[in-house]
N, C-alpha and C positions, 0 to 999 in steps of 0.2 A: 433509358431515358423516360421521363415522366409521358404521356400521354396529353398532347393540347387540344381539345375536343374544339374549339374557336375556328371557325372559316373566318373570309376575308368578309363574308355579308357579315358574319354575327360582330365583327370587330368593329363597322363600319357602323354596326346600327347603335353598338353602346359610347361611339363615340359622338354621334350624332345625339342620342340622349341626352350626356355633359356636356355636349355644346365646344366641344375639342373638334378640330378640322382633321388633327393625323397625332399618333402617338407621341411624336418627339413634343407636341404644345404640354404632354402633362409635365415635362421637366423645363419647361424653359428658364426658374428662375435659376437654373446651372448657370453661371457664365460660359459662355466658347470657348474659353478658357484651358476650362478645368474639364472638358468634355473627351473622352478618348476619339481620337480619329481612326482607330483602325488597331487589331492586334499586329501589331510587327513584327512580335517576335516570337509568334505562336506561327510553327509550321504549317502545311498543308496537309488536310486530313489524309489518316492511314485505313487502309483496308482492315478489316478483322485478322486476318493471317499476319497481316504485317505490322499490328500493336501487340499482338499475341508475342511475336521475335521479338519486336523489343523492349515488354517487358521481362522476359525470360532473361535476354543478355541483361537486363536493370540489375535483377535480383542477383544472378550471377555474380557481378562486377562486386554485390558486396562482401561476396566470399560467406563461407560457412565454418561456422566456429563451435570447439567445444568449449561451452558455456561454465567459468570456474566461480561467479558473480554472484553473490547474493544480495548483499545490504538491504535486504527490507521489499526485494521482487524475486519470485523466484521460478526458475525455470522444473514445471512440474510434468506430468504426463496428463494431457485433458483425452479423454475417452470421444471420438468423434462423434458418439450419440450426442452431447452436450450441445454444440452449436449448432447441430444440424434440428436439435429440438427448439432450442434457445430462437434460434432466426426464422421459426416457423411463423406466419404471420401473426396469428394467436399471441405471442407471446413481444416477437420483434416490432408491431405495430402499437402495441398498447402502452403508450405513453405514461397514462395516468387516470387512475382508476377513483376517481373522484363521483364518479356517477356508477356508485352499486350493484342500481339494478342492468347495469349493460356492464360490468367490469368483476362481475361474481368468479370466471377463470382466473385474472389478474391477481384478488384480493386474496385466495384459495391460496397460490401460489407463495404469496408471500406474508399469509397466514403460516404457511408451511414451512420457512423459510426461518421466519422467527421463531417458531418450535425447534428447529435444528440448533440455531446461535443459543439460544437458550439452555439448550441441553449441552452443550459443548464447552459455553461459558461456567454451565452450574451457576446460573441465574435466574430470573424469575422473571423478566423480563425481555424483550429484543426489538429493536426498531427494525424499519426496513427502507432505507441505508443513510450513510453518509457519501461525501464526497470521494476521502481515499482517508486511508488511515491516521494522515497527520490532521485533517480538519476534523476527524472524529474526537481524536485525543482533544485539537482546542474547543470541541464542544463539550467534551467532560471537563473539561478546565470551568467553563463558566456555567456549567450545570453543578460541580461541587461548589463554587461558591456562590452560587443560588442557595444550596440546600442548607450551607454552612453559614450564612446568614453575616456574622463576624469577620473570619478571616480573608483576607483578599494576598497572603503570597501561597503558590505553590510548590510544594520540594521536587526538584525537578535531576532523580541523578543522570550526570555527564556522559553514565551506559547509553540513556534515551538516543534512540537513531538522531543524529544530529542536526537532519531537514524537519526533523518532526518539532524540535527544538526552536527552529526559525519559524516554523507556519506557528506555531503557537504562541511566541513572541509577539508575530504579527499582529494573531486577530486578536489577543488579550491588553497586549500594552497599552491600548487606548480609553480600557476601561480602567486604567489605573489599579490592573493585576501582577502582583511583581512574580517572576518566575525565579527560585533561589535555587540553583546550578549546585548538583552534588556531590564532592569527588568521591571517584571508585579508588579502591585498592590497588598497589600497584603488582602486587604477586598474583590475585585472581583474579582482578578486573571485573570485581562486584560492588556494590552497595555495600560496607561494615555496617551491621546494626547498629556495632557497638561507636562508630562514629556520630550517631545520629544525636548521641545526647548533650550534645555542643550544639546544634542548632535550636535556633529561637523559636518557639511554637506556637508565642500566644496572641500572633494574630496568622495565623497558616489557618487554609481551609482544606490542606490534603496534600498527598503524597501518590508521583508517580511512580510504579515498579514496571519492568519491563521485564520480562518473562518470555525467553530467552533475551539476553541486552542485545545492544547494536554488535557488541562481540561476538556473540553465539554462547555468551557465558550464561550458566542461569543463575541466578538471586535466592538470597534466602527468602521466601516469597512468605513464611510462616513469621519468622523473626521477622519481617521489617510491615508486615500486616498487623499483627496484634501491636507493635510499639505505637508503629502510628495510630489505631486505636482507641489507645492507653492514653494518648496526646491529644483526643477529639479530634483529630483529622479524619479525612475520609481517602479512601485507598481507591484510586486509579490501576484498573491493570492496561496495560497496553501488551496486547499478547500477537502470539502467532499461531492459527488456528490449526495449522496442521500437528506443532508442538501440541497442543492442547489434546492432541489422539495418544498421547503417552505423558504427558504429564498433568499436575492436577490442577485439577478448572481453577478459575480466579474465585468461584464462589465458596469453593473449601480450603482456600487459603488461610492460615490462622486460626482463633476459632469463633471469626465470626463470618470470617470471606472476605472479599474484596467487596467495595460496593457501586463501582463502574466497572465496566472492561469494554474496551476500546482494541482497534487493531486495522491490519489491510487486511482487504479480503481478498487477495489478487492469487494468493496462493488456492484458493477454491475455483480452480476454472477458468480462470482471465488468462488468455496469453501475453507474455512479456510486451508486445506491441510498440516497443522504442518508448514506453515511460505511461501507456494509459490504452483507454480509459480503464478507472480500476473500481475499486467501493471500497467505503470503509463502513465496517461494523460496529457498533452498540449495545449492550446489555446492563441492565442496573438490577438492581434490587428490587421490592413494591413497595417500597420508602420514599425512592427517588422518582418512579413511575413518571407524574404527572412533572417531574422537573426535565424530561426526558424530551429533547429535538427531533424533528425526520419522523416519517408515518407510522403509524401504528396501525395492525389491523385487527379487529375484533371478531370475535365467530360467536353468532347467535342462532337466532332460529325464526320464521315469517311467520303470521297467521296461521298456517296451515301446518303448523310445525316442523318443518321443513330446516337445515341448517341454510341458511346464511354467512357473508363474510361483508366488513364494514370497517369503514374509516370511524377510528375513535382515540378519545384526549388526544388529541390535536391542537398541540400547545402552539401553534406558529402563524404566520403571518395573516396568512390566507385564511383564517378562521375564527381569527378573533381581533380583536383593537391591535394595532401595530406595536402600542407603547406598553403591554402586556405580552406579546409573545416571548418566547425563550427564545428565538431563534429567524435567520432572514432566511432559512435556508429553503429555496422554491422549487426544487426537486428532490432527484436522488438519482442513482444509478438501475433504473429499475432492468434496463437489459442485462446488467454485470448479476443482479442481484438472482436474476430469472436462471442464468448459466451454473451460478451458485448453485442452488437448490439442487439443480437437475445435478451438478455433478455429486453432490454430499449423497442425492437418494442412488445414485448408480452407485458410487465405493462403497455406501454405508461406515458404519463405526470402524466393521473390522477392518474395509479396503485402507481407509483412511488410515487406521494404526498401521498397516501393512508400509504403506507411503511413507509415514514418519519413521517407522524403525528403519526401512532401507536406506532413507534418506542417512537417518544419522549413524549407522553402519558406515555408507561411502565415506560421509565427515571424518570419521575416525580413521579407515585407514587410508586416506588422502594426507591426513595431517601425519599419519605414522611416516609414509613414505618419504614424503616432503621432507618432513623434522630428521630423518636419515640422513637428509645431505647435508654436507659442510657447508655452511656461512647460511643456512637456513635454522630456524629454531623456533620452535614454539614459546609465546608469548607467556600465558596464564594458563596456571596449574588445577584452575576448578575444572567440574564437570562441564559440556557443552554439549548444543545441541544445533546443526543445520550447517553450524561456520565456524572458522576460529581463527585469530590471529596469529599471524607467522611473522618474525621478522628477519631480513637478510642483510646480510655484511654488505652490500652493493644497491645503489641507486634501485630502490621500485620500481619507479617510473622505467627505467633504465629497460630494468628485466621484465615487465610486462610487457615493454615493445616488444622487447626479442618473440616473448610466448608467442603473440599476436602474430607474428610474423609468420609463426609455423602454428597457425591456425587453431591456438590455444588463448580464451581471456583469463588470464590468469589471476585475477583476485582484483578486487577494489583497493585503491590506495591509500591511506589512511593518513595521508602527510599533511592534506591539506585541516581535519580537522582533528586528528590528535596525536599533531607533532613532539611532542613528546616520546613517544615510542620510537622513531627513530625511524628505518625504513620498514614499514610496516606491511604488510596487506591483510587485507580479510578474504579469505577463502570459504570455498561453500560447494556442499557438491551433495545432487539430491539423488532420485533412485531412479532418474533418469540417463544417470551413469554408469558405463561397465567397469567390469576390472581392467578391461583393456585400457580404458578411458584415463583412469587413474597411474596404469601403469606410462600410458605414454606419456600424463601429465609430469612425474615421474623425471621420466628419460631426458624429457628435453630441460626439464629446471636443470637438473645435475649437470648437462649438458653447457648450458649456459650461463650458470652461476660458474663454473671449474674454467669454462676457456676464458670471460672476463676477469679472474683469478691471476691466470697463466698468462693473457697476454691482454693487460687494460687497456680502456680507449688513451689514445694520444693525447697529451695535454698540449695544450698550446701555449707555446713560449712569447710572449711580448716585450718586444727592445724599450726599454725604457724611456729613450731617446726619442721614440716615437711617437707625436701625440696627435 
């Protein structure tokens, strides 16, 4: 509890001051109304032991699950140094680092921060942060058509996580940005390049790729980089950074690079937390620099020669005419972005690759094991990376209850946005997983796909006559 340093004189004498006889006069134009009479239904306080009990039975009652989930959050291993650093006052107190000479720790920090993203995107730039990955990408949306000057639709393929899809619909369709939806393949569940030359170009200001897609599939990220190019569009990557420790940055995509990259950062250090707080990350080119939303921090040096760190091009609200900024956006995630950092410098490059290859090691023989059983089957024949599509002969919904049941979430279900595929789910399994993990994920699918086989739920018969 906060600390209220106010006696009953000091309360007394600032109300005497304003000319208020008792505290309830400063809200009187409440109606009576509208005024609470009393918590009803707020219990009687508990002892420290006896909130301790019940939150333990809380947490309990929700049970504990092996986690098979990914779409776009993912359950990783965070090193306990991170938040134990992260929530240091230093760091967990410092809002916003707008005054320099008192925010020189802060600015360091995520000075250092965007040398990381930067180096990982293979870009030449990095902000320090976004909101979460899907407000990132709609800020690359109208930052490419800032730079692109001309076009206002962008190619947006139907891989793109498909929330990321609606937040960007969102913030863009009012500036009269059209988003043109791009079908994947139906054998590898990629972008065709060679589809792309049926689409209209000549007023598009860019093209997104997603690197791994919503699938877990990855993109021809060279072919559909140079095409768009080739076309005057500008290339959005929307990636996943832990991918990005074994596959190659957005900036040596092609041969000229990508010239956004966009993404969530939740896989760097954020726990799952039931959907937040997370960040999303930024990097462009030195082309688009100054077209670039969310802080920037610069490292110089004081009179005395001494280095320095500092707020610079600062394209946004707070710092320039409202009807010139690129952007409303009046913070960022600086605690998520703080956890960031600390976790990238504790794995480094190598830990990091180490994360991703085990990661996508489990991927593989998860989907081996799976795809072994009958009425289970893998979707798309490309390479993949974190996830992969599986589809079954029996109701999803159906059989992820069952998993759930015996303490398994067995993949995200794919019916509601790309019914098409039939019963589908997306599975993901990271290096947080044993073999045991997998093998019992395993046991029980086979287990529960084979007895709804042998003995299906009951259908219900209805007398016709009956209305």
């Amino acid at each position: 509890m906060p600390f209220i340093p106010h006696t009953d004189a000091d309360v007394a004498a600032m109300l005497k001051a304003i000319g208020a006889g008792k505290i309830d006069d400063l809200f009187d134009e409440i109606p009576p109304a509208l005024r609470s009479s009393g918590f009803k239904q707020v219990p009687e306080g508990l002892s420290e032991m006896e909130i301790a009990r019940l939150m333990l039975e809380r947490a309990e009652a929700d049970g504990r699950y092996h986690n098979f989930i990914g779409a776009g959050a993912y359950e990783h291993h965070i090193p306990a140094a991170v938040w134990q650093i992260a929530t240091r006052g230093e760091f967990y107190s410092s809002y916003t680092p707008y005054q320099a000479e008192a925010s020189q720790g802060t600015l360091q920090l995520l000075y250092e921060y965007q040398t990381m993203m930067a180096s990982l995107t293979g870009m030449d730039a990095s902000n320090a942060s976004l909101y979460d990955g899907a407000s990132a990408l709609a800020e690359a949306v109208l930052m490419a058509v800032r730079a692109h000057k001309s076009g206002r639709r962008v190619l947006v393929p139907k891989t793109l996580h498909p929330v990321y899809r609606q937040v960007v619909r969102s913030i863009v369709a009012n500036q009269k940005i059209e988003l043109v939806e791009l079908p994947y393949d139906p054998a590898g569940g990629h972008t065709d390049p060679a589809a792309l030359a049926a689409v209209a170009t000549d007023d598009c200001a860019a093209l997104v790729i997603a690197q791994p897609n919503f699938f877990g599939t990855l993109e021809e990220v060279d072919a559909l980089t140079d095409w768009a190019h080739s076309q005057g569009l500008l290339v959005i990557a929307c990636v996943n950074p832990v991918a990005l420790a074994v596959l190659k940055a957005p900036g040596e995509w092609g041969a000229r690079g990508a010239d956004i990259a966009v993404g969530e950062g939740q896989p760097l250090g954020a726990p799952l937390s039931s959907g937040g707080p997370y960040f999303g990350f930024m990097c462009c080119k030195q082309a688009l620099l100054r077209q670039m939303p969310g802080r920037i921090i610069g490292r110089t040096v004081d009179r005395d020669g001494q280095p320095g760190f500092t707020l610079t091009l600062q394209a946004r609200e707070q710092h320039i005419r409202r009807s010139k900024a690129t952007s409303n956006i009046c913070t960022n995630q600086g605690l998520l972005v703080s956890a960031a950092t600390i976790h990238m410098a504790l794995l480094g490059p190598d830990g990091l690759e180490r994360v991703a290859a085990h990661s996508h090691a489990n991927t593989l023989a998860l989907v081996a094991q799976l795809a072994a059983i009958k009425g289970v089957e893998k979707v798309f024949n490309r390479p993949l990376f974190h996830e992969a599509v599986l589809r079954l002969d029996q109701p999803a919904e159906e059989v992820l209850r069952a998993l759930a049941a015996q303490g398994i979430l067995g993949g995200y279900n794919l019916a509601a946005h790309y019914p098409e595929l039939g019963q589908a789910v997306l599975v993901c399994a990271t290096e947080t997983k044993t073999a045991a993990d997998l093998k019992n994920f395993a046991f029980h699918m086979e287990r529960i796909v084979s007895k709804r086989r042998l003995d299906p739920p009951c259908a219900v018969k209805v007398n016709p006559s009956v209305k």
